[in-house]
N, C-alpha and C positions, 0 to 999 in steps of 0.2 A: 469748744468753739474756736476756730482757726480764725482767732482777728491779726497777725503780721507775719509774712514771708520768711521772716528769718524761723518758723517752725519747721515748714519741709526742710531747711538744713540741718537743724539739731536731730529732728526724727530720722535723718537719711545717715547722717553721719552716726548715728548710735547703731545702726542696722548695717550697714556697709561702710564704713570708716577706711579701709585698704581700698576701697573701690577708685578707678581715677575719675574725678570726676572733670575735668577742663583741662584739655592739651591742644597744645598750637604744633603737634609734631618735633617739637625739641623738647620742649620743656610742659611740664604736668602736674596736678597740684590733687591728691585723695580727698574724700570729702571729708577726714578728718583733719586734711593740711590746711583745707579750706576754712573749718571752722575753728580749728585753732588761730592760723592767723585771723581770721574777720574781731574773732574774741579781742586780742592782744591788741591789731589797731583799734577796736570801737574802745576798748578801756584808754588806751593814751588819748584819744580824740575826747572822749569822756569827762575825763581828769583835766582836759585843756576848756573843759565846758564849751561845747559845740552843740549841744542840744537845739533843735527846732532852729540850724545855720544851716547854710549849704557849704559844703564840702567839694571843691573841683578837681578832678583826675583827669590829670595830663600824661596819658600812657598809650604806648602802643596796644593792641589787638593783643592780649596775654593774659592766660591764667591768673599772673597777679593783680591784672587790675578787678578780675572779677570776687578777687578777697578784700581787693578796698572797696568795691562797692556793699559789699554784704558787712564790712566794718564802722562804715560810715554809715551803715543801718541800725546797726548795735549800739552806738552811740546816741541813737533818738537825734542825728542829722540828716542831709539827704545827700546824694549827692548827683552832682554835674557833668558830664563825662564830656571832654574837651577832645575835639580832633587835632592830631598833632601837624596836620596838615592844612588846615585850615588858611586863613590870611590871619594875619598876626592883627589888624585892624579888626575883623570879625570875633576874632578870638577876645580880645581888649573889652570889647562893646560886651562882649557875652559875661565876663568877669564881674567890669562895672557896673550890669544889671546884679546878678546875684549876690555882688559883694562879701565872697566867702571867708571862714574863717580861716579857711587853709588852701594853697593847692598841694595835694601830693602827686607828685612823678616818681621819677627814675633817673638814673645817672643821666640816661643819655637824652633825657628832655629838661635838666635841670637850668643850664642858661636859657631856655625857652620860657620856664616857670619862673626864675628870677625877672624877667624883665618884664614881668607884669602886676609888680609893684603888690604883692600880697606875701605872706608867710609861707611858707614853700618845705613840708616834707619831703624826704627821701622814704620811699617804700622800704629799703634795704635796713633803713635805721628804725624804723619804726613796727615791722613786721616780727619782731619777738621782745615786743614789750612784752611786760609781767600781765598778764591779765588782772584782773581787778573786778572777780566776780560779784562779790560786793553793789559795785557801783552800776556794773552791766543789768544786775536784778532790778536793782533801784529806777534805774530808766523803762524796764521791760512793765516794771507795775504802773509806770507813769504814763505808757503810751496806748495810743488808743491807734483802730483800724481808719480811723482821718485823716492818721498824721503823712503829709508825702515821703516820700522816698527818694522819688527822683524828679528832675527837672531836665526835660531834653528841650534842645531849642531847635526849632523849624522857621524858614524864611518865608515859607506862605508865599504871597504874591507878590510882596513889597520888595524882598530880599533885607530886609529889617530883623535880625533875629528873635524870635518867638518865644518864648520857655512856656513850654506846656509842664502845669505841676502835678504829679499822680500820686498816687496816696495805695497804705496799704492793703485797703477795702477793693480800689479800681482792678488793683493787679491782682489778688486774691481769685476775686471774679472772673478775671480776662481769666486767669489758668485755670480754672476749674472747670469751666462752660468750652474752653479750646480743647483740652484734655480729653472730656466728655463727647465733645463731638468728634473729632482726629483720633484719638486713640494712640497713647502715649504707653509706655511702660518701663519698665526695670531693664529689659532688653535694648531698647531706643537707643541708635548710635545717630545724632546728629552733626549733619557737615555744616557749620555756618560760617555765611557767606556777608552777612548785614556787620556793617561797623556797630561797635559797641556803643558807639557816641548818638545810636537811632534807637529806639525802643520795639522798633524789628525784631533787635536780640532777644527780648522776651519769652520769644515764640520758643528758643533752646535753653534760656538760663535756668526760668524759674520751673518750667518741666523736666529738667533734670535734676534741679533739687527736690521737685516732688518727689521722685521715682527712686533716684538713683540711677538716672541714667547716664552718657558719657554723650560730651560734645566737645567734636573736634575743632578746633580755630583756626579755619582752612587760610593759609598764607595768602596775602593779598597777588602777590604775583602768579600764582597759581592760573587765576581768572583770565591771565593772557596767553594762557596755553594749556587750550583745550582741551589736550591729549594727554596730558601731562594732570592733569584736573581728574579726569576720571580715574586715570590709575593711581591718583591719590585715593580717590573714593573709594575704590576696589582693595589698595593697601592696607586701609584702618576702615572695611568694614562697614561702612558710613551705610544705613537702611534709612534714614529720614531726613529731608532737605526741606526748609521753608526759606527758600531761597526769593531776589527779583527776578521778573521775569526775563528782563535781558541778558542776567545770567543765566539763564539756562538756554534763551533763545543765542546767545553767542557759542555755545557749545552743537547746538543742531544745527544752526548757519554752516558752519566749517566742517561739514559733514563728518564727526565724529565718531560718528558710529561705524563708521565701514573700519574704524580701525580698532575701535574697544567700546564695548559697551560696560554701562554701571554694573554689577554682578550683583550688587545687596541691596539695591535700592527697595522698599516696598512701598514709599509713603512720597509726594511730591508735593507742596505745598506752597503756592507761590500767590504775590502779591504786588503792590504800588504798582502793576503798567496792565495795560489787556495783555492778555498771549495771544499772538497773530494765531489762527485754526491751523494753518500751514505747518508751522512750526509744531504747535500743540502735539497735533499727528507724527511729526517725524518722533517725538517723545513715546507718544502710544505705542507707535507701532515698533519701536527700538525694545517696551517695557511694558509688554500685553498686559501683566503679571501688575502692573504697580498702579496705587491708587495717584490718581491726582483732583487737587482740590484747591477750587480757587477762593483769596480768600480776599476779603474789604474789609477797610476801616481805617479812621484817620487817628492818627496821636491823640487826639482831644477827647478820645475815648477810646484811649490805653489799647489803643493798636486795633486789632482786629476783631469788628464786631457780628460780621454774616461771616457765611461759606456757600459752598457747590461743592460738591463730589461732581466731578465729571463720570457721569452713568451711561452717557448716548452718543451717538455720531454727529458730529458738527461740521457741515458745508464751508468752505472759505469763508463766504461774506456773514454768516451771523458770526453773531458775539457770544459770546460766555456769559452766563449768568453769573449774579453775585449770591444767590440762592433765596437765601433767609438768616435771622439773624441768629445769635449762638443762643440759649437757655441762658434764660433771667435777663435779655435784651430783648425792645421792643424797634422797630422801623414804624417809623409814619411819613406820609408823602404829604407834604403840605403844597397846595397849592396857590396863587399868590393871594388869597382871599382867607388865608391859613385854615382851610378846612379840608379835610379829608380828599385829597385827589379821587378824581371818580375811577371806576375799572378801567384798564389803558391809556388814563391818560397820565401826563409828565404831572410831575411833581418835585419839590425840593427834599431829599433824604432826609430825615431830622432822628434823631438815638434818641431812646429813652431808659434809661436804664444804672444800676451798680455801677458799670463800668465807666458812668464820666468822670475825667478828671476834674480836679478845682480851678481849671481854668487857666489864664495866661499868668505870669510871674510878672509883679508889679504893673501890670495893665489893665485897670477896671474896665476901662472904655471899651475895650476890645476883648473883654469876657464877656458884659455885657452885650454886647451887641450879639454874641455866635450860643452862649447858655442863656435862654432865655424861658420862662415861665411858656411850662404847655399851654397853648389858645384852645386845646382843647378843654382842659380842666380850670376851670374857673374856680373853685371849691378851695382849694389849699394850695401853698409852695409846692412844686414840682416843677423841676429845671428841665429842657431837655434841648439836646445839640444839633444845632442847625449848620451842619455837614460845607453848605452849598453847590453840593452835588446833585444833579437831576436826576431822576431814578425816574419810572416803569416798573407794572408787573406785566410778565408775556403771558401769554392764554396756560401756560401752563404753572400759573403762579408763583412764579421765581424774578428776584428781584432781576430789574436789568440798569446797572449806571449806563449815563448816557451822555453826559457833559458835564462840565462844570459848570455855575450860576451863571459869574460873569465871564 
């Protein structure tokens, strides 16, 4: 039984170990470089007893940081992934919430890390400690699929930092049912576009640790030159994108295509905005050949929980469906009487399912208020998440978002 994440990497790295698994185009890390280093930090972090702490990474969009985060899992910690560009004010707040044991950077964010008043690794010092399988065993019989992982922080409405905290079970689930539906493989070359400090990333990490697949960490500047973008895509091969949708709508804006089209793309997978139909189509009709599929779902249940395969022709003015929800996730439309919205009519989204996380980091008030006991099942415990998003089904029974509450 697959109860923690860190199994796709030991299963992958024993099967494919020379394979690359995470390159940002300079620099690349095999899944045996991968699990070696995650081994080596989770044992130093181990040895410093950091179990059931959070752990904060201050690092650029890089290979390594995707070995401290899988090390900081090995350690039975979780960790935090801090934008290095953030406001230093927002950053501060987000510290003093999680109050970690450590933050690890890199050289070139280390005055950044010191002036935030915590203990402060170097990747470079601590990425060939001695392992310590020993003690890494000793944490793996200790841990259980509840324990979190990670904590991403979202500003929500307030602009108040958020930590949503997700656990092994949520993300277990999220890749298996996304997997299942999308269709991932050994083959799968992902270009991602999502900062690693959003739980977007997901959608590339933890399916190529499934697989053994390769994701590229497509350079931030890249997104400013559209042309320059795809013939990255087309250099490394890139067949799978779970991109936003303004990334890709900035690429068809600038009319792209009349000057190079994707050559490997077969999979498009986009999410957090509508796609304007306009744009959608300059997509289709550039890449007859490629699926696209639109997908929903908030943090609060470990990313994304419906889909749509786009199957049909879509006029300007309709929308996109959000479809239906993934295997082992339930949608219910509550209306403000919380009972079953009728056919057609608006209703509030609310999740049911594996995939919710344990809620906000240090805020009961505002767990409480959004995971709340189903009004349908009166019978026993069972939480489920109240989105605040408006949803519809259209006559062809497919989910439609429609607004947000307030």
């Amino acid at each position: 039984m697959r109860t923690n994440i860190l199994q796709y990497l030991e299963e992958t790295a024993a099967r494919v170990p020379e394979k690359v698994s995470f390159s940002d185009g300079k620099d690349s890390v095999t899944f045996a470089e991968l699990y070696r280093g995650a081994r080596s930090i989770g044992s130093l972090l181990a040895e410093k007893n950091c179990r059931r702490r959070a752990v904060a990474v201050l690092m650029d969009k890089h290979p390594h940081a995707i070995v401290t985060f899988m090390g900081i899992i090995y350690s039975g910690a979780y960790y935090v992934a801090l934008d290095a560009q953030m406001p230093s004010l927002r950053m501060q707040m987000i510290i003093d919430t999680i109050d970690p044991a450590f933050i690890i950077t890199d050289e070139k964010h280390r005055k950044t890390a010191d002036a935030l008043g915590r203990d402060v690794l170097i990747y470079s010092d601590i990425v060939n400690h001695t392992e310590n399988a020993a003690l890494l065993e000793n944490i793996r019989a200790k841990q259980i699929d509840a324990d979190p992982i990670y904590v991403v922080f979202t500003s929500g409405s307030t602009g108040v930092p958020k930590g949503v905290a997700a656990c092994h079970r949520s993300v277990i689930d999220y890749t298996e049912s996304l997997c299942e539906a999308i269709g991932f493989d050994e083959n799968t070359v992902f270009g991602n576009q999502t900062p690693l400090y959003f739980d977007a990333c997901l959608k590339e990490i933890i399916p190529t640790l499934k697989y053994g697949a390769t994701t590229h960490l497509i350079p931030r500047k890249l997104f400013l030159l559209p042309v320059k973008l795809v013939e990255y895509l087309n250099e490394k091969k890139i067949n799978t994108l779970c991109w936003v949708v303004s990334a890709l709508t900035y690429i068809s804006s600038f009319k792209t295509f009349e000057t190079v089209i994707p050559q490997y793309l077969k999979t498009i997978a986009f999410a957090s905005e509508v796609f304007p139909i306009r744009q959608l189509n300059i997509w289709r009709n550039a890449l007859p050949n490629t699926r696209f599929i639109n997908l929903y779902g908030p943090t609060e249940t470990t990313g994304i929980c419906c889909y749509y395969e786009v199957e049909r022709e879509f006029g300007e003015d309709e929308v996109l469906p959000v479809g239906r929800p993934f295997p082992n996730t339930e949608v219910i439309l509550l209306d403000e009487n919380n009972r079953v919205s009728a056919p057609g009519e608006r209703g509030e989204i609310c999740i049911r399912g594996t995939r919710l996380t344990h809620g906000y980091f240090l805020n009961p008030e505002k767990t409480a208020e959004a995971f709340v006991q189903n009004p349908l099942n009166p019978h026993y415990p069972e939480l489920i998440y109240r989105t605040g998003d408006i949803g519809t089904y259209n006559a062809r029974g497919e989910l439609i978002f429609l607004s947000r509450k307030d």
